[in-house]
gemmi code that builds the backbone of each chain (N, CA, C; Angstrom):
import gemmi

chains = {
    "A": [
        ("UNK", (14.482, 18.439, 29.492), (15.451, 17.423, 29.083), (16.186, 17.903, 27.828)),
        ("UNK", (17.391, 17.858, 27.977), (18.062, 18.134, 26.541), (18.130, 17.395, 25.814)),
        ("UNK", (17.831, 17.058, 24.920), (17.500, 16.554, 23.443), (19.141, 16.487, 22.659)),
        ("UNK", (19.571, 14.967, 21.917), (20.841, 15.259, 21.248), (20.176, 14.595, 19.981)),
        ("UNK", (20.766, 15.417, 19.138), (20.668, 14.627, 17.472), (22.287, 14.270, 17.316)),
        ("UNK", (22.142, 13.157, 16.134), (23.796, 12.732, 15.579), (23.412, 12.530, 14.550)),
        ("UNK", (23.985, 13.097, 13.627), (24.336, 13.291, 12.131), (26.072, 12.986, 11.168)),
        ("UNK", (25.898, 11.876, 10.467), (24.731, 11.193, 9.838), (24.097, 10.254, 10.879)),
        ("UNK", (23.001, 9.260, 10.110), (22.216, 8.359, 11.289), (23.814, 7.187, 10.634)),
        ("UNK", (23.672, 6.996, 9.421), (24.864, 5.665, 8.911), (26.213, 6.613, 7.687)),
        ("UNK", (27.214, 6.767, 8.122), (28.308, 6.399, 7.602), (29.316, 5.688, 6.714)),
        ("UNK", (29.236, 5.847, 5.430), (29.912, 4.557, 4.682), (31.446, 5.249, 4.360)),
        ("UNK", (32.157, 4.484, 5.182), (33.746, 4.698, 4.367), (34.021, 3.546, 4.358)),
        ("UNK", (35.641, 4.300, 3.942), (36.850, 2.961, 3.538), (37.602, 3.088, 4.722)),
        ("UNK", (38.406, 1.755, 5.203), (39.566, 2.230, 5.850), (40.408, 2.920, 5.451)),
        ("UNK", (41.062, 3.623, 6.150), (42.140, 4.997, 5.642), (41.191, 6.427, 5.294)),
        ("UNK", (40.083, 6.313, 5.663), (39.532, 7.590, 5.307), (39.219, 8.009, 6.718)),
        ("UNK", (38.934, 9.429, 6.387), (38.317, 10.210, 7.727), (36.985, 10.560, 8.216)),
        ("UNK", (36.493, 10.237, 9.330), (34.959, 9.990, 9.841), (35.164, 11.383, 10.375)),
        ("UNK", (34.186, 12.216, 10.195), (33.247, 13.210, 11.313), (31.980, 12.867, 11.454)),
        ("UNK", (31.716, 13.027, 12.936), (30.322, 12.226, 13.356), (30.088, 13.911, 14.206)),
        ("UNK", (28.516, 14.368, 14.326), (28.298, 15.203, 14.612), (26.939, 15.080, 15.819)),
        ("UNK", (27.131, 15.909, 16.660), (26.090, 15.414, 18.011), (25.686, 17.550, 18.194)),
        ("UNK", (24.569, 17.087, 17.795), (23.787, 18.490, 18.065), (22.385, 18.556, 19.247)),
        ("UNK", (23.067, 19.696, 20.098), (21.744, 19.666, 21.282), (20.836, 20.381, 21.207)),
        ("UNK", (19.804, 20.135, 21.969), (18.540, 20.630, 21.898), (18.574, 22.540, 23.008)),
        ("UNK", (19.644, 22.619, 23.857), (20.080, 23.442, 24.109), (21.718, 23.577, 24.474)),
        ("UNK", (22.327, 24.219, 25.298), (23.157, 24.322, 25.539), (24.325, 23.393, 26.275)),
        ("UNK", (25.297, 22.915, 26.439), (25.900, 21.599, 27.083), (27.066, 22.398, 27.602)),
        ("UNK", (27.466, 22.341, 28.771), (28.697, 22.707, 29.271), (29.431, 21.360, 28.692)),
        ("UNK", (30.530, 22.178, 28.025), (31.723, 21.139, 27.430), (32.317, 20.204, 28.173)),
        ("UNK", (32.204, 20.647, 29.125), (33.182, 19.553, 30.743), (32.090, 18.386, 30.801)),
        ("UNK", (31.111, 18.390, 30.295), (29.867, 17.605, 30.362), (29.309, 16.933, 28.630)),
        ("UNK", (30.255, 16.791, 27.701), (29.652, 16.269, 26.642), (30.852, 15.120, 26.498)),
        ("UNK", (30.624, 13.871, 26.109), (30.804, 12.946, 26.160), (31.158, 11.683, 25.141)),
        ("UNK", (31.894, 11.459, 24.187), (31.496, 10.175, 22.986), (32.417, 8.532, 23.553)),
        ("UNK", (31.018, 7.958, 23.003), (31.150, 6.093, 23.329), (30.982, 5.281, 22.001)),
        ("UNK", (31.694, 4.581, 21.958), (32.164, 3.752, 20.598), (31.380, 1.945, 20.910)),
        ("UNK", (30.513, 1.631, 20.400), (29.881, 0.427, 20.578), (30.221, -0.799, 19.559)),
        ("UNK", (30.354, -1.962, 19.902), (30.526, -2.509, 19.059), (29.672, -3.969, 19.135)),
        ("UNK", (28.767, -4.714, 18.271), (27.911, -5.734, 18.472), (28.665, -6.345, 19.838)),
        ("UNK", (27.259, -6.750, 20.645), (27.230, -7.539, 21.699), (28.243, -6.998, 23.095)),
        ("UNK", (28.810, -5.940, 22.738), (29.517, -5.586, 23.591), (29.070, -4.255, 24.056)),
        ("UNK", (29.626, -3.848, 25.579), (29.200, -2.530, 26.225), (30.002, -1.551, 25.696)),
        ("UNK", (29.485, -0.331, 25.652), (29.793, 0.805, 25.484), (31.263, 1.026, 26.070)),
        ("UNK", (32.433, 1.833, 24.848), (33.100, 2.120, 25.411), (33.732, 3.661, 25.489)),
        ("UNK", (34.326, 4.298, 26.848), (34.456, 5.735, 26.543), (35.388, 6.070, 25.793)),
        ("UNK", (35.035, 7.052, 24.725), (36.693, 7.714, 23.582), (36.963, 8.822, 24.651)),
        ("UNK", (35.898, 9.774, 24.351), (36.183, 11.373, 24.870), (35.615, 11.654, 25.714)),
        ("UNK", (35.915, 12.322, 26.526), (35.092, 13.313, 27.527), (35.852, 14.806, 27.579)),
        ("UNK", (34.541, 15.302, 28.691), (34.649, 16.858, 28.475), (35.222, 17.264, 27.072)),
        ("UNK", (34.304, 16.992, 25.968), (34.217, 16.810, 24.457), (35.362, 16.846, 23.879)),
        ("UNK", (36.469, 17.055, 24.526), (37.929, 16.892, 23.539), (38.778, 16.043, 24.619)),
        ("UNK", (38.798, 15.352, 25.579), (39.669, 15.097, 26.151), (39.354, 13.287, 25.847)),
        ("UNK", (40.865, 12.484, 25.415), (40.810, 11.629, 25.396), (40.931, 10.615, 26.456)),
        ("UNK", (39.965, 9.171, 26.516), (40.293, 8.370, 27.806), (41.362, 7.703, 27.529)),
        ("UNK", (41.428, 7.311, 29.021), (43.268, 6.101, 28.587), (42.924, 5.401, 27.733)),
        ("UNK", (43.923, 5.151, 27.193), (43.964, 3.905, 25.958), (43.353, 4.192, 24.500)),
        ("UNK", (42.829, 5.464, 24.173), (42.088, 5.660, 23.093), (43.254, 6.403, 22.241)),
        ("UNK", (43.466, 5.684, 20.637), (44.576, 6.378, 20.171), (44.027, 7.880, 19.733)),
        ("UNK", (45.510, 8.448, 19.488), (45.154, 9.923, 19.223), (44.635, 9.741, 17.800)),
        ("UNK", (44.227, 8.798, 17.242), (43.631, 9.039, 15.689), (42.303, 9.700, 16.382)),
        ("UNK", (41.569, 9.476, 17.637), (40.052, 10.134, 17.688), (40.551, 11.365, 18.424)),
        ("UNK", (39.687, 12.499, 17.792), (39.461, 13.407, 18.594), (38.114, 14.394, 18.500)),
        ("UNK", (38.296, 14.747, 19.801), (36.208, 15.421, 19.805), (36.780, 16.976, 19.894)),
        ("UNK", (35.675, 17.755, 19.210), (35.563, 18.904, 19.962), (33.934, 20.276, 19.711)),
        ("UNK", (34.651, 21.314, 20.045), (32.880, 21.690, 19.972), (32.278, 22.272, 21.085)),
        ("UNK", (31.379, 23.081, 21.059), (30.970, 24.160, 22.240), (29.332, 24.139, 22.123)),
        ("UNK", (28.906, 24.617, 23.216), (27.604, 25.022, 23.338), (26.372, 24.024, 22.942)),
        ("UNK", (26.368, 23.928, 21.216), (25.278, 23.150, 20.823), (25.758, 21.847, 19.595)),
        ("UNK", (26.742, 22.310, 19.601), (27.349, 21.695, 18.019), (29.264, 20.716, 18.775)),
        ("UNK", (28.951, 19.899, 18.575), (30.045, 19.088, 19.126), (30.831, 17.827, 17.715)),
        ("UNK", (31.910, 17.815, 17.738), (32.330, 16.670, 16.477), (32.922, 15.611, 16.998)),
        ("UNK", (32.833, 14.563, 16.817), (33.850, 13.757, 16.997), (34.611, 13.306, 15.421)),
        ("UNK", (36.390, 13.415, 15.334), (36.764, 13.040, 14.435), (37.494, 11.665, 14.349)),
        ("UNK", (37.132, 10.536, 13.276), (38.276, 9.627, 13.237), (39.403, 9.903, 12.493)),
        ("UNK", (40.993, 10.278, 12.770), (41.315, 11.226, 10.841), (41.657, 9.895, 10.280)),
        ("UNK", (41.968, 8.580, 10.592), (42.426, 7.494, 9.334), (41.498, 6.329, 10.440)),
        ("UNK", (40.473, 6.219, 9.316), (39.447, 4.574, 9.895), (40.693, 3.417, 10.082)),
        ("UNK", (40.713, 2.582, 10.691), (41.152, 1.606, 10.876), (40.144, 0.163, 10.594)),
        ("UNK", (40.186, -1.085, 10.500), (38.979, -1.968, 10.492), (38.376, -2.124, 11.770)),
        ("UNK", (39.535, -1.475, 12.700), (38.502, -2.123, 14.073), (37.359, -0.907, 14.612)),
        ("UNK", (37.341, 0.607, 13.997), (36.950, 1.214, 14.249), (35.373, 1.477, 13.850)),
        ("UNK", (35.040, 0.553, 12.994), (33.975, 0.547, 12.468), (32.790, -0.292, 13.865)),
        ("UNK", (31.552, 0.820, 13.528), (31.347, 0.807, 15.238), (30.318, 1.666, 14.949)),
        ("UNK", (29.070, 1.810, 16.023), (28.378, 2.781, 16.565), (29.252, 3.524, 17.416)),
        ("UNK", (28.687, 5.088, 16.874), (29.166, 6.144, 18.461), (28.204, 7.055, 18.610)),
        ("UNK", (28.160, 7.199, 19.935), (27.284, 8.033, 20.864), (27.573, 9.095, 21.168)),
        ("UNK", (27.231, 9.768, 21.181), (27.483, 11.371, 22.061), (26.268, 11.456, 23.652)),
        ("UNK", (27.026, 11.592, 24.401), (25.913, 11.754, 25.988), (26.523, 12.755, 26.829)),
        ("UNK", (25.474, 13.939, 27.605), (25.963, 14.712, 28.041), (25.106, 14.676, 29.287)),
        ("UNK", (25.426, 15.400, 30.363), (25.346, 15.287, 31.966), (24.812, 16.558, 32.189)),
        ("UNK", (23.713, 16.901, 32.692), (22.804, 18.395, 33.123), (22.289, 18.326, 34.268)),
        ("UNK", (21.634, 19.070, 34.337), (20.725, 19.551, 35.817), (19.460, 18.474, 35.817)),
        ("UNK", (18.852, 18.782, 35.039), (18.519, 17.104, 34.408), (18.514, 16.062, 33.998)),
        ("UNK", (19.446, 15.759, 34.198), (19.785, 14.378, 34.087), (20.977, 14.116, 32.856)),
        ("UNK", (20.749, 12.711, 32.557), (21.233, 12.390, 31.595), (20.887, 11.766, 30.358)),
        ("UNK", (21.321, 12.115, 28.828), (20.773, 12.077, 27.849), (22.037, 11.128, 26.949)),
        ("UNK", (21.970, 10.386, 25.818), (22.274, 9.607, 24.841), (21.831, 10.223, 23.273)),
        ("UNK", (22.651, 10.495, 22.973), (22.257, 10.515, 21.335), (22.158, 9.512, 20.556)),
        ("UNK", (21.148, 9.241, 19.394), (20.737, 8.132, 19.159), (21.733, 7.324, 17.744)),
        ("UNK", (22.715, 8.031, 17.745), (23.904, 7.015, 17.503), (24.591, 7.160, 15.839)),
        ("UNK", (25.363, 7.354, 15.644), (25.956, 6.842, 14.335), (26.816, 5.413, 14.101)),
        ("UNK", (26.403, 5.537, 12.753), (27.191, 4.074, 12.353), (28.012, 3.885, 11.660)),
        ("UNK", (29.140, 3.568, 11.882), (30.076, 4.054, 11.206), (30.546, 2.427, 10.407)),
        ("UNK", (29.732, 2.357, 9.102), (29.990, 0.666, 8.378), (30.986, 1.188, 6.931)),
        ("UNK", (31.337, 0.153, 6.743), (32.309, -0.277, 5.921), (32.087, 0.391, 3.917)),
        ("UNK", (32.890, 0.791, 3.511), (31.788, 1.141, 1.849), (32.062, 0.018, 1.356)),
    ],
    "B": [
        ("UNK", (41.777, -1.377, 39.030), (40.935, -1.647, 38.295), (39.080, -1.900, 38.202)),
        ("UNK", (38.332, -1.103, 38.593), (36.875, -1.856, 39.283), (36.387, -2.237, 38.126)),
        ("UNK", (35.592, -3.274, 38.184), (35.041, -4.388, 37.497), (33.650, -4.131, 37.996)),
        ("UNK", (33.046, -4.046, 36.933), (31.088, -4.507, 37.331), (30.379, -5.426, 36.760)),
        ("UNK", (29.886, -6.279, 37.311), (28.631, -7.485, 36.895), (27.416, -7.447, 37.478)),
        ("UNK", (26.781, -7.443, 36.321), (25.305, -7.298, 36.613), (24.457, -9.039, 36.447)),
        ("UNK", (23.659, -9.185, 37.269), (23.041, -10.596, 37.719), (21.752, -10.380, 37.840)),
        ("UNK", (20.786, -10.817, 37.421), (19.376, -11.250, 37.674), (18.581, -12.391, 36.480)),
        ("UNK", (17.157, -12.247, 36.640), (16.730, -12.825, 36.249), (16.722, -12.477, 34.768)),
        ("UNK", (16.319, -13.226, 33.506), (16.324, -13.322, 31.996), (15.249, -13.053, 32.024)),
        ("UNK", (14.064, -13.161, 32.281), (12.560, -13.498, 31.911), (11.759, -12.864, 33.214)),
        ("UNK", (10.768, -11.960, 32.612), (10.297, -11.374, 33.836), (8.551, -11.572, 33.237)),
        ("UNK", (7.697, -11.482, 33.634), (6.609, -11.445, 33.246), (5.645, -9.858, 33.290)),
        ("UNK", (5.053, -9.430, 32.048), (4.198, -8.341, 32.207), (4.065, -8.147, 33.693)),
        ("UNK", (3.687, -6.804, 33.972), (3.337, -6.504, 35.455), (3.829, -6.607, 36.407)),
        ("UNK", (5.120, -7.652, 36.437), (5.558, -7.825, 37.572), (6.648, -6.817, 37.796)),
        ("UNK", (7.694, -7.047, 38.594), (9.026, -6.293, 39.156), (10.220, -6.318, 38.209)),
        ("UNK", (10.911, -6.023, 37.536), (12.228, -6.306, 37.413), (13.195, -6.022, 38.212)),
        ("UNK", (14.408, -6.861, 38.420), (15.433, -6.740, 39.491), (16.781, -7.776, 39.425)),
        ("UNK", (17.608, -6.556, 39.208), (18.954, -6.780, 38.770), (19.750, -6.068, 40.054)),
        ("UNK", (21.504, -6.749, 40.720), (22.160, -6.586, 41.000), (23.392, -6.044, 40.643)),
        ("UNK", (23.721, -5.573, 40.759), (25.455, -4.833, 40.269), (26.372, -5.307, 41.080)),
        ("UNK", (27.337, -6.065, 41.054), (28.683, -6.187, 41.873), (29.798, -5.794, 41.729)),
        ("UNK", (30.033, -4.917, 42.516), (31.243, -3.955, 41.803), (32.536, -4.601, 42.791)),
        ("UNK", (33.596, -5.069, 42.014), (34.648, -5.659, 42.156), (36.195, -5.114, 42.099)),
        ("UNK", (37.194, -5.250, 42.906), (38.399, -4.128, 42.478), (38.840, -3.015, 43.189)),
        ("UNK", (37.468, -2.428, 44.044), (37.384, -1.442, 44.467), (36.377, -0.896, 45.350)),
        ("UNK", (36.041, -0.300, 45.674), (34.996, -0.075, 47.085), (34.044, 0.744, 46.215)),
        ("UNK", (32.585, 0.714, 46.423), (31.323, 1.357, 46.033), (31.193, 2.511, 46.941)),
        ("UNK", (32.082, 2.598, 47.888), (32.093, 4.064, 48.753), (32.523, 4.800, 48.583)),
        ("UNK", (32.225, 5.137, 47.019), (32.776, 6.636, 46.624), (32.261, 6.331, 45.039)),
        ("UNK", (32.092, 7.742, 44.820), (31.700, 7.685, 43.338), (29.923, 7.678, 43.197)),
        ("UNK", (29.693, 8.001, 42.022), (28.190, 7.674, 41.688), (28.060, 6.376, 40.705)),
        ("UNK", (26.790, 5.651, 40.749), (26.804, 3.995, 40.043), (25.684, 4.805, 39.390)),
        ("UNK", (25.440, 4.064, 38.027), (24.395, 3.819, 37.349), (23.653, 2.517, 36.772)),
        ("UNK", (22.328, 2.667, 35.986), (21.723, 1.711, 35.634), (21.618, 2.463, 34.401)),
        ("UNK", (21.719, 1.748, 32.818), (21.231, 2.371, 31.695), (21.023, 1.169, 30.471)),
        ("UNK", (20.065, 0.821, 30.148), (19.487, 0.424, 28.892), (19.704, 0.201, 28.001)),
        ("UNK", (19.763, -0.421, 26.868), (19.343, -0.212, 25.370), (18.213, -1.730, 24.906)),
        ("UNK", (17.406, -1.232, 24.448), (16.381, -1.745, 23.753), (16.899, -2.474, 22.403)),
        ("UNK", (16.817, -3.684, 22.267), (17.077, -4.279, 21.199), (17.391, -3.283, 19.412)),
        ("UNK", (18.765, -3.165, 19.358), (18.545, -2.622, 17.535), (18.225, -1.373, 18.104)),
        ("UNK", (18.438, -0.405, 19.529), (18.246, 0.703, 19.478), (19.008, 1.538, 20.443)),
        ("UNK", (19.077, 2.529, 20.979), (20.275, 3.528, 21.627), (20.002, 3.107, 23.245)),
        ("UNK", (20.788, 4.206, 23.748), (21.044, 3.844, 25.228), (20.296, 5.091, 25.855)),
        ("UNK", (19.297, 4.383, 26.947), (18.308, 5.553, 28.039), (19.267, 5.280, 29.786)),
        ("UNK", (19.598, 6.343, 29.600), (19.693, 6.593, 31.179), (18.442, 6.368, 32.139)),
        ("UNK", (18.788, 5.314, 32.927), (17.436, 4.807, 33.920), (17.884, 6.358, 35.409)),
        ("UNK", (18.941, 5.634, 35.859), (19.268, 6.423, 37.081), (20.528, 6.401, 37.827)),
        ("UNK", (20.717, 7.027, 38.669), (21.632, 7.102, 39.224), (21.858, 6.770, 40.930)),
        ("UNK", (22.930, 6.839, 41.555), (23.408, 6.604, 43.102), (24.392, 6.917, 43.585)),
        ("UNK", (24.214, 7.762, 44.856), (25.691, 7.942, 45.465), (25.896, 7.027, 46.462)),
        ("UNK", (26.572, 7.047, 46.989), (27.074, 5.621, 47.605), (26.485, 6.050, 48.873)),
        ("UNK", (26.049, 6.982, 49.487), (25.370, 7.801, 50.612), (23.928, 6.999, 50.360)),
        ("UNK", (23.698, 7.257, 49.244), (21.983, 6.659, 48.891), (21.191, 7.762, 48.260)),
        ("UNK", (22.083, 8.807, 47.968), (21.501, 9.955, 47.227), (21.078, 9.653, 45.847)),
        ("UNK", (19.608, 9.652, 45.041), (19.359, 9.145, 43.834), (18.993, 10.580, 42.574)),
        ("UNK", (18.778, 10.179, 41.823), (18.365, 10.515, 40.380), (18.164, 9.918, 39.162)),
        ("UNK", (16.767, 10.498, 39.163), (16.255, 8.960, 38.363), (15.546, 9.788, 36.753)),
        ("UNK", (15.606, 9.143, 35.676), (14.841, 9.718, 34.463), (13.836, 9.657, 34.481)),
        ("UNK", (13.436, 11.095, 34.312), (11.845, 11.446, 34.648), (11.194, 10.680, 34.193)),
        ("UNK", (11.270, 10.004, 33.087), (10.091, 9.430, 32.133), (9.990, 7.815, 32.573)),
        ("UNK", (11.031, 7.479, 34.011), (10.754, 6.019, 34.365), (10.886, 6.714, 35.811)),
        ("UNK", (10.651, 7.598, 36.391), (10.851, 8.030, 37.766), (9.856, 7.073, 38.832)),
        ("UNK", (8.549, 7.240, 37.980), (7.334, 6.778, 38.700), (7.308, 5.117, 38.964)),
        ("UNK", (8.243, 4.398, 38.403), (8.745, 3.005, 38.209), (9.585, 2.329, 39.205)),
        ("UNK", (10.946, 3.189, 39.051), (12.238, 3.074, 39.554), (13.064, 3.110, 41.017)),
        ("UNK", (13.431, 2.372, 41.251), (14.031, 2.423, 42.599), (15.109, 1.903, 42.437)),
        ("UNK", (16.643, 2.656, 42.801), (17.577, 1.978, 42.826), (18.097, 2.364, 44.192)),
        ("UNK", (19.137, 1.197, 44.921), (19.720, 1.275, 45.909), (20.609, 0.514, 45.814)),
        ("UNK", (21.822, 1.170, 47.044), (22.663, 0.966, 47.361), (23.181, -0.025, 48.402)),
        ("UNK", (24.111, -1.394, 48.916), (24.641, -1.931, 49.918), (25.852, -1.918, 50.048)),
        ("UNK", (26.275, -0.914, 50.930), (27.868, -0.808, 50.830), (28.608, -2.085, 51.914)),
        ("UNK", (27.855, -2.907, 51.914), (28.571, -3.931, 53.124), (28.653, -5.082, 52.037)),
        ("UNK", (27.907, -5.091, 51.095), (27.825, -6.230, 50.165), (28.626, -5.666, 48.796)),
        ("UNK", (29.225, -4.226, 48.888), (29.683, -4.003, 47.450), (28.958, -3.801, 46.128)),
        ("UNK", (27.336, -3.420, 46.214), (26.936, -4.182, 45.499), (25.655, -2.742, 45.581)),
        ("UNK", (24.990, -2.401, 44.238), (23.814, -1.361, 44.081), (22.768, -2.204, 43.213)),
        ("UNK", (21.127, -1.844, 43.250), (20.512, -2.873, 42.593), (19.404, -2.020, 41.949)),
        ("UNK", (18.684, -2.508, 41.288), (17.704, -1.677, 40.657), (16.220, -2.760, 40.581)),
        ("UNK", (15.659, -1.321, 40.645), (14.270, -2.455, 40.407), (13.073, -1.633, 40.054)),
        ("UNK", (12.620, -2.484, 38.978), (11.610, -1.573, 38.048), (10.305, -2.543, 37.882)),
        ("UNK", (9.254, -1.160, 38.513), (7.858, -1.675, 38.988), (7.126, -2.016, 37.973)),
        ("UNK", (5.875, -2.834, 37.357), (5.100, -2.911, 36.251), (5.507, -2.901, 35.049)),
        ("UNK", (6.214, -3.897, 34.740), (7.100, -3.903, 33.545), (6.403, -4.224, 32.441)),
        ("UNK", (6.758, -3.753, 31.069), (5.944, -4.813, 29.887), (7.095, -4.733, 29.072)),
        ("UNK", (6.231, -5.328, 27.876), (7.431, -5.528, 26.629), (8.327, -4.427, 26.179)),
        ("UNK", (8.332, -3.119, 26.148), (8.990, -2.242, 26.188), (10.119, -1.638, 27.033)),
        ("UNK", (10.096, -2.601, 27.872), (10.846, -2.700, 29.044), (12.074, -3.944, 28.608)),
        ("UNK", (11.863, -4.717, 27.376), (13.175, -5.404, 26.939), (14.233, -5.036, 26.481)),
        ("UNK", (15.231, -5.166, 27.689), (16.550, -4.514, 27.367), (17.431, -4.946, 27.643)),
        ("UNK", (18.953, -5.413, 27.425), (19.627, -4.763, 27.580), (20.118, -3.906, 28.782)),
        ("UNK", (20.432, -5.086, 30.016), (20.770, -3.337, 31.038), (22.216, -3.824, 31.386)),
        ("UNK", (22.587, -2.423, 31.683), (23.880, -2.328, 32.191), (24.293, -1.460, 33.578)),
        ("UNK", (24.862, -1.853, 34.089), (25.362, -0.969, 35.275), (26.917, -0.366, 34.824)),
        ("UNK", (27.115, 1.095, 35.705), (28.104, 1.867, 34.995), (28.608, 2.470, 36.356)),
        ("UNK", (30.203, 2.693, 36.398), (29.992, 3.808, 37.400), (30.095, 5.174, 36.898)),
        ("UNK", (29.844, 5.643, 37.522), (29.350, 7.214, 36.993), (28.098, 8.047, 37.607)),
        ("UNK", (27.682, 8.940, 36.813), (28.498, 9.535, 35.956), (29.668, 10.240, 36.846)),
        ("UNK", (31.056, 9.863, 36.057), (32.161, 10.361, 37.096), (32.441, 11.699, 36.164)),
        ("UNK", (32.844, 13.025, 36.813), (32.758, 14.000, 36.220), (31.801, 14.362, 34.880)),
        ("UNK", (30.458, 13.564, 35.009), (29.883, 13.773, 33.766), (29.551, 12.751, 33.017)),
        ("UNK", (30.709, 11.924, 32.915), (30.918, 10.592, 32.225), (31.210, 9.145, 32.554)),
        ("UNK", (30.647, 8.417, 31.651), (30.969, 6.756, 32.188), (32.133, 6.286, 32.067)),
        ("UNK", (33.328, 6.058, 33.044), (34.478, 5.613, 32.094), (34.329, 3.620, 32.759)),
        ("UNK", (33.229, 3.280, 32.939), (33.638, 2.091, 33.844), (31.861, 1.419, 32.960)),
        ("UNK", (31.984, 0.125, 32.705), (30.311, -0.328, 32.547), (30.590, -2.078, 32.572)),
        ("UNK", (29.350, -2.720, 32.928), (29.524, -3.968, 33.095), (29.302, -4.264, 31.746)),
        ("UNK", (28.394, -5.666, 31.526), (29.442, -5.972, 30.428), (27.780, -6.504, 29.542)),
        ("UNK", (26.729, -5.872, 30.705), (24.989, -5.658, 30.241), (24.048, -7.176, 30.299)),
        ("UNK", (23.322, -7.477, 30.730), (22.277, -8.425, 30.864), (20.970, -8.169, 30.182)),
        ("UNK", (20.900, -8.795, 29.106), (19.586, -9.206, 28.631), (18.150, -9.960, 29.412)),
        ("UNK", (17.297, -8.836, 29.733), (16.217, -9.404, 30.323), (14.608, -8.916, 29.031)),
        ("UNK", (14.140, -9.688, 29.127), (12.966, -10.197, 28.485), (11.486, -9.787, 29.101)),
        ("UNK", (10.836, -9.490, 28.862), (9.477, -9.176, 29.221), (8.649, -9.828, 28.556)),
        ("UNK", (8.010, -11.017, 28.811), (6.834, -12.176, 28.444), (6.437, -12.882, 29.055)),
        ("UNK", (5.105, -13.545, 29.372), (3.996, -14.577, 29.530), (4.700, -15.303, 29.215)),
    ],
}
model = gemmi.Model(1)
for chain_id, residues in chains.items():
    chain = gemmi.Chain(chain_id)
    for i, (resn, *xyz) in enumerate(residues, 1):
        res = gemmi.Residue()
        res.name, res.seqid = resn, gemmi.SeqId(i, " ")
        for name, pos in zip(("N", "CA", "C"), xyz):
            atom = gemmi.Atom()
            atom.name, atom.element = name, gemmi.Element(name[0])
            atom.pos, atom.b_iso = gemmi.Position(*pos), 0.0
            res.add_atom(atom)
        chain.add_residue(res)
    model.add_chain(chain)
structure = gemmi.Structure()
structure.add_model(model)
structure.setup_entities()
């Protein structure tokens, strides 16, 4: 099973500042297969990126992911208030599927 | 647009079954892979398993011995059901479709079920 860490575990900015959230694997991830989801209380998971840089509909270009092999980023470059949020990194293998256990991205 | 809702019971008791429905709405379940995935109160998200609309599965090893999910393509609709449940089993579930190329771009909207006497 591949194993993901995310670094930091919590996040403190301001709005107008810039988030890097970092998702490190336990081995290797084909890029077409790494993944970030933006959570917000009481609500389901939603997709930003896939195949680690490609954005889903509707996600502004302020996020962008990128990153190879073991080491993957997701960037916010200007927080907004609504962006403040858990995000996930999850990637798709021969074994299955894995979740990283999340950053938090709260308010300073 | 496909839409998913997940339906079952709130309250399940130690030992018994859990069992939740997915209704996937918008669009036909005959194509694509569906999922079932978790989160535990105040904590991250476990991939339970997966389905092709054929009935082809994949399930996380570490609930394999548990898990059964299936498919009804006449009802629109994939279900899950998890054997000998206890309190660790309070979650949070959601149905997803996916993984589509890898990833979830579709998830219902998650049901809180309970494990207690």
């Amino acid at each position: 099973e591949i194993v993901l860490t995310q670094s930091p575990g919590t996040l403190s900015l301001s709005p107008g500042e810039r988030a890097t959230l970092s998702c490190r694997a336990s081995q290797s991830v084909s890029s077409s297969y790494l993944a970030w989801y933006q959570q917000k209380p009481g609500q389901a998971p939603r997709l930003l990126i896939y195949g680690a840089s490609s954005r889903a509909t509707g996600i502004p270009d302020r996020f962008s992911g990128s990153g190879s092999g073991t080491d993957f980023t997701l960037t916010i470059s200007r927080l907004e208030p609504e962006d403040f949020a858990v995000y996930y990194c999850q990637q798709y293998g021969s074994s299955g599927i894995t979740f990283g256990p999340g950053t938090k991205v709260d308010i300073k | 647009q496909v839409q998913l809702q997940e339906s079952g019971p709130g309250l399940v008791k130690p030992s018994e079954t859990l069992s939740l429905i997915c209704t996937v709405s918008g669009g036909s379940i005959s194509s694509y892979y569906w999922s079932w995935i978790r989160q535990p109160p105040g904590k991250g998200l476990e991939w339970i398993g997966y389905i092709y609309y054929s009935g082809s599965t994949n399930y996380n090893p570490s609930l394999k011995s548990r898990v059964t999910i299936s498919v009804d393509t006449s009802k629109n609709q994939f279900s899950l059901k998890l054997r000998s449940v206890t309190a660790a089993d309070t979650a949070v579930y959601y149905c997803a479709r996916g993984p589509y190329g890898g990833y979830y771009p579709g998830w219902g909207q998650g049901t809180q079920v309970t494990v207690s006497s």
